[in-house]
C-alpha positions as CSV (number, residue, x, y, z in Angstrom):
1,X,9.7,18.7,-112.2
2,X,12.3,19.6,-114.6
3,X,11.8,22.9,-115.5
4,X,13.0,23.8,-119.0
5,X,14.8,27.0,-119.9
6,X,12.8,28.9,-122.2
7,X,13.8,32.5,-124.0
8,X,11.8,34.8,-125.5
9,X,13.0,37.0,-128.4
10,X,10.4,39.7,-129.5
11,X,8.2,41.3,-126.9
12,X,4.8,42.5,-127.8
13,X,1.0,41.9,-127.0
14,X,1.2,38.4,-126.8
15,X,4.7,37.3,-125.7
16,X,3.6,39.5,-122.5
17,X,0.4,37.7,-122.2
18,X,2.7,34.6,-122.2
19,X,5.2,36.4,-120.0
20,X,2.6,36.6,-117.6
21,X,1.7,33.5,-117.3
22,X,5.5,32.3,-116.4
23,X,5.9,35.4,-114.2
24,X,2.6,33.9,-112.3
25,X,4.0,30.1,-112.2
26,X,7.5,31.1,-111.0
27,X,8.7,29.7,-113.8
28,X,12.5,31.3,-114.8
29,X,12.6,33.0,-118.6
30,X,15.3,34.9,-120.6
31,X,14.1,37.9,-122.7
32,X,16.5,38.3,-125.6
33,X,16.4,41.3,-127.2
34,X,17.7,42.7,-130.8
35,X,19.3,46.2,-130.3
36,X,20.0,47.7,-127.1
37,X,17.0,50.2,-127.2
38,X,14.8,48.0,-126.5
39,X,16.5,46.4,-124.0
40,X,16.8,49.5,-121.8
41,X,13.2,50.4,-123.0
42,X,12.5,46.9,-121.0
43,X,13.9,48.0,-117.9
44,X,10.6,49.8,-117.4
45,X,8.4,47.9,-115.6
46,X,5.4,46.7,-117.8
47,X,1.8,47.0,-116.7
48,X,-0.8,43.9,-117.8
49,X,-4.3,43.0,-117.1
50,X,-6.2,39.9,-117.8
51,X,-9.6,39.5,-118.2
52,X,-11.3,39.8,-115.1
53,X,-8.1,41.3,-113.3
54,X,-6.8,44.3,-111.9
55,X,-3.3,45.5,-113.8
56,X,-0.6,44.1,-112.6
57,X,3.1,45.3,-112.6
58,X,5.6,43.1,-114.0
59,X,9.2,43.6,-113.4
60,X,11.6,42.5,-116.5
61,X,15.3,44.3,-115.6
62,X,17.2,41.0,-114.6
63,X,16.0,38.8,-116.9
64,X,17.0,41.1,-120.2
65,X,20.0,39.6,-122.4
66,X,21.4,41.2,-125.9
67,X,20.9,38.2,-128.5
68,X,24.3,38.6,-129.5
69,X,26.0,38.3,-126.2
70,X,23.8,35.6,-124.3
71,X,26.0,32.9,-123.4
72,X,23.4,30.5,-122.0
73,X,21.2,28.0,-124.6
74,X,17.9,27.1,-124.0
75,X,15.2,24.5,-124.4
76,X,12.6,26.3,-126.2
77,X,12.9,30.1,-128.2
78,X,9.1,32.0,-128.5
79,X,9.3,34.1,-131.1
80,X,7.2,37.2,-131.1
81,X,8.0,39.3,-134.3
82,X,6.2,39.8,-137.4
83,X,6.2,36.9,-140.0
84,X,8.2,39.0,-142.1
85,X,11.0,39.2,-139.6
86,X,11.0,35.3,-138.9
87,X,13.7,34.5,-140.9
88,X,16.2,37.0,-139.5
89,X,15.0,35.8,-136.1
90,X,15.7,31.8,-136.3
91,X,19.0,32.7,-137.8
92,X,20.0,34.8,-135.0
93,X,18.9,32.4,-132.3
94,X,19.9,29.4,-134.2
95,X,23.4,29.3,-131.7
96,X,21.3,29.8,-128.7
97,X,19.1,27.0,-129.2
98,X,19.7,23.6,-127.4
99,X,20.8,20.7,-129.8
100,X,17.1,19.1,-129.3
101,X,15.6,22.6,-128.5
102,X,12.7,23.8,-130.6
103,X,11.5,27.0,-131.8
104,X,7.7,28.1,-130.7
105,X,6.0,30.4,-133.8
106,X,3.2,32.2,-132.5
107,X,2.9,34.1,-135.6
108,X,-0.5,34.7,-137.6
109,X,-0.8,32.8,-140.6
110,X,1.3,29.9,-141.9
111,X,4.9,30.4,-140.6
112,X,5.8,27.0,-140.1
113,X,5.7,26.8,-143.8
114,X,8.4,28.8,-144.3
115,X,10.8,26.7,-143.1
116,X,10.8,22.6,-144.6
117,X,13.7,21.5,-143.4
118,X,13.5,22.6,-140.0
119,X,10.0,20.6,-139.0
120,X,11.8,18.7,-137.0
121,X,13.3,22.1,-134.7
122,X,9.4,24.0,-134.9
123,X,6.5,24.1,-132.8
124,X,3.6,26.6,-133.9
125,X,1.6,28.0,-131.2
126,X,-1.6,29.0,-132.0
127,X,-3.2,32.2,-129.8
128,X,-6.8,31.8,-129.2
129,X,-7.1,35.6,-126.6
130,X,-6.6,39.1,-128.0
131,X,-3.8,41.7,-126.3
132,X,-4.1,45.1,-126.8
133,X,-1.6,48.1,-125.9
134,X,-3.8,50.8,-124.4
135,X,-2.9,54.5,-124.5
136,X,-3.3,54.0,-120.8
137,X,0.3,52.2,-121.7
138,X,-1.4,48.5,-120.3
139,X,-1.5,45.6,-122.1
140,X,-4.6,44.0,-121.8
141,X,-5.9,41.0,-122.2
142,X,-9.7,40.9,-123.3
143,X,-10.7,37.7,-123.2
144,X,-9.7,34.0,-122.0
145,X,-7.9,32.0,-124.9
146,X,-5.8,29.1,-125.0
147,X,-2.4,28.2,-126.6
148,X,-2.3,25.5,-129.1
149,X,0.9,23.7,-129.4
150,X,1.4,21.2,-132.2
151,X,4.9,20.2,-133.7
152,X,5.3,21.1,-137.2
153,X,6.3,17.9,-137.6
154,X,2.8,16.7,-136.3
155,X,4.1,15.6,-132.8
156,X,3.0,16.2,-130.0
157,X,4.8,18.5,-127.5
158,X,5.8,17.6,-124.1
159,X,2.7,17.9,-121.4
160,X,4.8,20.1,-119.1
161,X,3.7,23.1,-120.8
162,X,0.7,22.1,-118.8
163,X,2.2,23.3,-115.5
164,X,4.4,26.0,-117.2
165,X,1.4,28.2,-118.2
166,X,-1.8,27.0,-116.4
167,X,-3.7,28.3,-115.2
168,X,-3.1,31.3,-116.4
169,X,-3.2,30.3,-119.9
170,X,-5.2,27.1,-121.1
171,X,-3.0,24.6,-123.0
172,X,-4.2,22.3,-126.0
173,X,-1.2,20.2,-126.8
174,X,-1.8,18.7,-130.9
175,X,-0.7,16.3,-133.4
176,X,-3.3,18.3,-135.8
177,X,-1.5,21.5,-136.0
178,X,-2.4,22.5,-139.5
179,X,-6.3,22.3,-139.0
180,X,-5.9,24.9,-135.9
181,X,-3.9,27.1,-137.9
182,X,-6.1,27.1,-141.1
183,X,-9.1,27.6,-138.7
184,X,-7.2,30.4,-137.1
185,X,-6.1,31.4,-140.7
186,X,-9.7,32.1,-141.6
187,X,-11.4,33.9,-138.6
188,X,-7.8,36.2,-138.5
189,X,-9.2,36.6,-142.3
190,X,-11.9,38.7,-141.5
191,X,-10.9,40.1,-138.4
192,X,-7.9,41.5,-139.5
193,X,-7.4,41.6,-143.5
194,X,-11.2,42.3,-144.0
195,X,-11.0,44.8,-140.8
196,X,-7.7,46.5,-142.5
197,X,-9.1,46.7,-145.5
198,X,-11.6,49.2,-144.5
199,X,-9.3,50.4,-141.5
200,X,-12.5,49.9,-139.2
201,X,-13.1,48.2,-135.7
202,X,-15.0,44.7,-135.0
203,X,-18.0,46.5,-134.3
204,X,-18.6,48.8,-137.2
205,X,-17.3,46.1,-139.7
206,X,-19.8,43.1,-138.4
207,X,-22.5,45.6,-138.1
208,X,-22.3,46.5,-141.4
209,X,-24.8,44.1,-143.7
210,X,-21.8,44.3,-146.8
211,X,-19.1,43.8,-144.8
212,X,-20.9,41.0,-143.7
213,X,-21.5,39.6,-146.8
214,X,-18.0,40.2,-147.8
215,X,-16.6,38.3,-144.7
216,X,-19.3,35.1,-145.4
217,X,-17.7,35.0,-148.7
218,X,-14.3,35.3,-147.7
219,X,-14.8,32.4,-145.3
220,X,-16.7,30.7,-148.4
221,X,-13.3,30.5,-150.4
222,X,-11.4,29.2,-147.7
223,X,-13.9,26.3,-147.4
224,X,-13.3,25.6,-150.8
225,X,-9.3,25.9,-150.2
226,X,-9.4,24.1,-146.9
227,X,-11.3,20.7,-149.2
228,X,-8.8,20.5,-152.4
229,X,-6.5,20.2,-149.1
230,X,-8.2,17.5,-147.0
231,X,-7.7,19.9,-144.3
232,X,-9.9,19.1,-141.4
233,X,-10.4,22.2,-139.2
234,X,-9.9,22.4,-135.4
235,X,-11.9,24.9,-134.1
236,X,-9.8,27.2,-131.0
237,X,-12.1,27.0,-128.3
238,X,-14.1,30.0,-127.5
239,X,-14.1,30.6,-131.3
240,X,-16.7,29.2,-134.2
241,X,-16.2,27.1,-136.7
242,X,-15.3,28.7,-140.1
243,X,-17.2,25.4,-141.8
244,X,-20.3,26.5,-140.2
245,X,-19.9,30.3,-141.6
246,X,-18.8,29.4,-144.9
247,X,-21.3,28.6,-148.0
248,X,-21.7,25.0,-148.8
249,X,-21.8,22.1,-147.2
250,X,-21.8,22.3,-143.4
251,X,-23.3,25.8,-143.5
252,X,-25.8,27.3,-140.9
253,X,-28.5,29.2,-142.4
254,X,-27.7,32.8,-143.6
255,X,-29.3,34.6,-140.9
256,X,-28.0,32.9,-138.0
257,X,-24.5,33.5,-139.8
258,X,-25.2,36.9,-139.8
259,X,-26.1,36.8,-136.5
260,X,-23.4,35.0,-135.1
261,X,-21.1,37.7,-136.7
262,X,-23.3,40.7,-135.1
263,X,-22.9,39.3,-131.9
264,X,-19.0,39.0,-132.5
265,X,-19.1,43.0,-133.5
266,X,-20.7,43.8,-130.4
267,X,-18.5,41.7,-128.0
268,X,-15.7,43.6,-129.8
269,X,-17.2,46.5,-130.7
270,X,-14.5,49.1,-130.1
271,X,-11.5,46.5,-131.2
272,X,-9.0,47.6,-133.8
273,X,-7.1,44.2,-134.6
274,X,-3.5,44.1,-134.7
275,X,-3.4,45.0,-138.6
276,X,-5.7,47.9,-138.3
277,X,-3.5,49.4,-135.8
278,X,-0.4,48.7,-137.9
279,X,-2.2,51.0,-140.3
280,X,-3.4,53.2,-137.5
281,X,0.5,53.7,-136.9
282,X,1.5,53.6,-140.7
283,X,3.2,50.8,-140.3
284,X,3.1,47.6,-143.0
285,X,0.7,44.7,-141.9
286,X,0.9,41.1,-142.3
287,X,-1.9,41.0,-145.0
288,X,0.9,38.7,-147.4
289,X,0.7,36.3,-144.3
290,X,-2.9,36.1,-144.0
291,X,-5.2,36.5,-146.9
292,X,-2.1,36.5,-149.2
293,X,-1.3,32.7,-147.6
294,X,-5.1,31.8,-148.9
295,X,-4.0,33.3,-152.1
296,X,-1.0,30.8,-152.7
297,X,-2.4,27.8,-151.6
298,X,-5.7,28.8,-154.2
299,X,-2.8,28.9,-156.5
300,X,-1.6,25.7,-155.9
301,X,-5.1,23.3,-155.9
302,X,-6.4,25.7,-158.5
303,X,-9.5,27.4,-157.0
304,X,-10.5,31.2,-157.1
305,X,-10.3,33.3,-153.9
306,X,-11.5,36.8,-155.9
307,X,-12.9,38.2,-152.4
308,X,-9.2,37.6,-150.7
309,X,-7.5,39.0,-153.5
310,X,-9.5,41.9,-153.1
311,X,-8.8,42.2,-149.2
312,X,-5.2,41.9,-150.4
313,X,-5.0,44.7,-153.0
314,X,-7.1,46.9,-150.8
315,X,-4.8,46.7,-147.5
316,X,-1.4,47.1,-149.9
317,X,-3.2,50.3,-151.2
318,X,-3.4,51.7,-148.0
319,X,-0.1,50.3,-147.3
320,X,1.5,52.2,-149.9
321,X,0.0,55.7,-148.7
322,X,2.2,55.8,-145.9
């Protein structure tokens, strides 16, 4: 087998989960980092646990390079920052990447639409587990999820990502990337813009009968979005279709919706998505990326998404307190 080299540039919850996986298979990495803080806060060895696991150290010291001084170019470039950093991130990796390398986005959201002209250079990854950092200082993983890969060109990537990650991380390789990510798009809808918006975890939001309500009718727009679009959704595996929870056609009947979102509160019930923590911390979120994205393609097919905008002016508020 003819391993590829593979770099990633912007560590967090899920680049480690993907880190991981590699450090499991024995397959070589480079970690390229930004500014030389957080390459010497790297040299600290990283603690992770997954699922059903004990934590595990992980050593990172030799393979840390400085973006700016790696010599070596590489196959494929994750890229783990915020969608709000992309654009600062492609251009300064743009030398390192191989002339027939490709980018992977594992952003929330849309992010392959930010860039047109480079379909050709762009695979999205969609994340189907959740990461948290604990104040224990491990990352863990709570549940099994997959990675879907799909070119943004609507290729399909090369099946050796098979043995570069499993088992450690199930792979789904696509030619339908857009109906994972508007899937994804949705339930990250709720989970995190709805969630930020009333700076709550899983549990209290989805056992709250409003909040409920609120989330059924978010989902309820982005049916509507997802149809002017001829979208057809791809569900992530281990995750529910957003056609089902939706009103209209498709829908289950309101009290098994309901249901099916109580159950999801208590699986999670102590889980502060990633936006809620970003508030937690006063940091900005990535509501512009997710509900906001809903927002502008409403915009363009001409449909109202009131319940989004909502989400959207509620999380900036909060946003602008800090």
């Amino acid at each position: 087998m003819n391993t590829p080299s593979i770099a990633i540039c912007g560590i967090g919850s899920v680049t480690i989960t993907i880190l991981h996986a590699l450090v499991q298979n024995k397959v070589p990495f480079t970690i390229l980092c930004q500014d030389t803080l957080r390459l010497e806060s790297l040299r600290t060895p990283i603690h992770f646990q997954g699922p059903q696991g004990k934590p595990k150290e992980m050593q990172l010291s030799e393979h840390l390079e400085m973006v700016n001084s790696a010599k070596d170019t590489f196959d494929y470039i994750f890229l783990g920052c915020k969608n709000q950093k992309l654009k600062d991130y492609i251009e300064s990796t743009k030398h390192l990447l191989k002339p027939n390398g490709k980018w992977i986005l594992i952003q929330n959201g849309l992010p392959e639409e930010q860039f047109p002209s480079l379909k050709e250079k762009i695979i999205g990854g969609v994340v189907g587990w959740n990461t948290q950092y604990l104040s224990t200082g491990v990352y863990f993983q709570s549940n099994v999820g997959s990675l879907i890969l799909g070119g943004a060109d609507q290729s399909q990537p090369d099946s050796i990502w098979h043995s570069l990650l499993e088992p450690w991380i199930p792979v789904i390789l696509t030619e339908h990337l857009l109906g994972y990510r508007w899937h994804k798009l949705g339930i990250n809808a709720i989970i995190n813009g709805l969630a930020a918006s009333k700076q709550t975890s899983l549990g209290d939001l989805f056992l709250n009968l409003e909040h409920r309500k609120e989330a059924i009718s978010i989902l309820s727009e982005i049916k509507m979005v997802m149809k002017q679009l001829h979208i057809k959704e791809e569900v992530v595996p281990g995750s529910f279709p957003i056609q089902k929870l939706g009103d209209g056609e498709s829908s289950l009947p309101n009290w098994i919706r309901h249901l099916i979102l109580i159950v999801l509160g208590l699986k999670y019930f102590k889980i502060r998505t990633s936006m809620v923590q970003d508030l937690d911390h006063r940091r900005k979120t990535e509501i512009r990326s997710i509900n906001g994205e809903v927002i502008e393609a409403a915009k363009r097919v001409g449909v109202s998404v009131p319940m989004n905008e909502k989400v959207v002016s509620e999380v900036i508020q909060l946003e602008n307190q800090y």
